[in-house]
Residue, then its C-alpha position, 0 to 999 in steps of 0.5 A: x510584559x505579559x502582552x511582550x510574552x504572549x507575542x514572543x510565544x506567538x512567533x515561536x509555536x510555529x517554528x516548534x510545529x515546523x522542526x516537529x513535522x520536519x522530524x515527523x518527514x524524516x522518520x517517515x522518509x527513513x520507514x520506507x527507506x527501510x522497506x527498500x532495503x527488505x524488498x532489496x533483500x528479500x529479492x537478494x534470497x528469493x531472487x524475486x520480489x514478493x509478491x502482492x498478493x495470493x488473492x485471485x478473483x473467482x473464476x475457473x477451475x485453474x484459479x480454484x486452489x489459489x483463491x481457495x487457499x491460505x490469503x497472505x499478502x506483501x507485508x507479511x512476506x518482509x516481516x523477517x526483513x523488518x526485524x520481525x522474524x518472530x512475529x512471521x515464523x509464529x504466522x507460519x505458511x497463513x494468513x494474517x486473518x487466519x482462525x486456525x490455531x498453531x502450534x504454540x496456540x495463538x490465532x494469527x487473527x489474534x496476533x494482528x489485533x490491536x498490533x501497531x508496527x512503528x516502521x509501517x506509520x507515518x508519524x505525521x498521520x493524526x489518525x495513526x494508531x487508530x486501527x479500522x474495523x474490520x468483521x465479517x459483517x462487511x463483504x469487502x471481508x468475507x474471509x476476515x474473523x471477528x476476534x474471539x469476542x466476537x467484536x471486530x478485528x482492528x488492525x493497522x492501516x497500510x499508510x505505506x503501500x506498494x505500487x500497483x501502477x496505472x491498470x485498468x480496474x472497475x473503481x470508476x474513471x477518478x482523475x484520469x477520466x480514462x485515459x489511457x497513460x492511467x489506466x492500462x489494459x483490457x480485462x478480457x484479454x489480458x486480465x487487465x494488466x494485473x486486475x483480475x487474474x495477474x498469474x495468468x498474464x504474468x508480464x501484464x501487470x504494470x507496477x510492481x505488484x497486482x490482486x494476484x500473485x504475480x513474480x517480478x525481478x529487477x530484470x524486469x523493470x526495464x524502464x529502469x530502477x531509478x524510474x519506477x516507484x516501488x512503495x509509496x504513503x497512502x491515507x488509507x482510513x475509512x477504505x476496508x481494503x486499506x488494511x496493512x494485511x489486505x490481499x484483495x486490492x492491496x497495491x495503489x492505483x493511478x487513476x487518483x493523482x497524488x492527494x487527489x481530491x477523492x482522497x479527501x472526499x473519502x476521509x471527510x464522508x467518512x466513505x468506505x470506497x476503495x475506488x477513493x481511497x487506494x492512490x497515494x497521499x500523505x499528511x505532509x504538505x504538498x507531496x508524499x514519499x516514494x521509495x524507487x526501486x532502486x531503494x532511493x527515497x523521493x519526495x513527489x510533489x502534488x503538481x507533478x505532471x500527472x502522466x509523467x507520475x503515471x509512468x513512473x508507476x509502470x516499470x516497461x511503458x518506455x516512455x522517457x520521464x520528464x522532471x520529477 
């Protein structure tokens, strides 16, 4: 009787696993459907989409006021889109990292640490909820506070985020070995298309977002909204720059393919390189998912064509897409 149980027990606990990581699918399948719908409504307000990031390398003198101000980045721009207006209008015109006091007395450094968005987590992660270090101590964060204890910040991980398309970066040739299809540009004449200094070249940047500020509007993904990725999963731990509030590199990049090999180099060595940690993956099997511009939510398989996934993530190249 007992041998009979154990047996029925068997057959059972994968069918539990298999309704749990299908439940898992669709609550992260419904957060980007959510972050759809905020970019669509924040472009309905703003009549542009937010912008990736504030942050500029350095480099002349007309690049001086904006790497010298406040850092925000895309996330904090959609909090009041995601039921977060309190927690935005407490931030104010900062950034997620800053030490300055407001006026009711908080630090947003101090807002941030330890806080936990279920909308931004991917529940079939293992290692949600974890958080990652970040201190002063590392460079990648120069302009990031250790809480008032003095101990590092720890600060959601950016499991969702948004696409940066294929540009030309300096995080080595990944999957693509330089092609040409995943990495688009030339960083001394055009700022890499969205790499170095996006404000600058503003219909240079490939995805919908770049390490700068950048203003891209529906009117300008001319490859058409239901054929360019928007936001996509990311398996961003042991990566510095893979924080939820990260404004240096805080877009994807396409010389990895979905759940590229590096992905998994940089999790198993516990590696902080963003060069292997800034494509997009997940802990489903066999995909992730993506939200189009159009709001639509996909499921994008591991062996999709990889160039056929690189021109997804550029909104002009007009190029005609295979199957997907």
């Amino acid at each position: 009787m007992i041998a009979i149980i154990a047996v029925l027990v068997a057959l059972l606990l994968p069918a539990v696993q298999q309704a749990r990581e299908a439940a898992r699918r669709s609550q992260c399948k419904n957060n980007l459907k959510q972050f759809g719908l905020a970019f669509h409504n924040y472009h309905d307000l703003y009549r542009v989409f937010p912008f990736a990031s504030s942050y500029s390398d350095a480099g002349d003198a007309s690049d001086n006021n904006l790497r010298a101000s406040e850092k925000s980045c895309w996330f904090k721009s959609i909090l009041p889109f995601i039921d977060q207006a309190a927690l935005y209008a407490k931030m104010g015109n900062k950034s997620a990292y800053s030490t300055s006091t407001n006026p009711d007395g908080t630090r947003n450094c101090d807002l941030v640490n330890g806080l936990y968005l279920p909308v931004a987590t991917c529940p079939s992660n293992p290692l949600s909820r974890t958080g990652k270090p970040v201190s002063l101590s590392h460079t990648a964060f120069a302009y990031i506070p250790d809480n008032a204890a003095g101990d590092p910040l720890r600060v959601q991980e950016a499991m969702y985020q948004l696409s940066g398309g294929p540009m030309l970066n300096d995080g080595g040739a990944g999957d693509c070995n330089g092609a040409s299809f995943c990495r688009k540009g030339n960083k001394s004449t055009d700022g890499g298309d969205g790499w170095v200094f996006p404000h600058k070249f503003p219909n240079l940047t490939r995805g919908m977002g770049a390490r700068g500020v950048s203003k891209i509007r529906v009117s300008d993904v001319t490859d058409g909204t239901s054929n360019t990725l928007l936001i996509g999963e990311t398996k961003p731990h042991y990566n510095y720059y893979g924080a939820l509030w990260a404004f240096n590199i805080p877009t994807s990049l396409f010389h990895l393919k979905i759940n590229s090999n590096y992905l998994a180099q940089n999790i198993r060595n516990n590696d902080d390189s963003w060069g292997n940690g800034t494509g997009h993956g997940s802990y489903h099997t066999g995909g992730a998912h993506f939200v189009l511009v159009d709001g639509s939510v996909r499921f994008i398989g591991d062996n999709i064509d990889y160039r056929t996934y690189c021109n997804l993530g550029d909104r002009m190249d007009g190029e005609t897409l295979g199957e997907f």
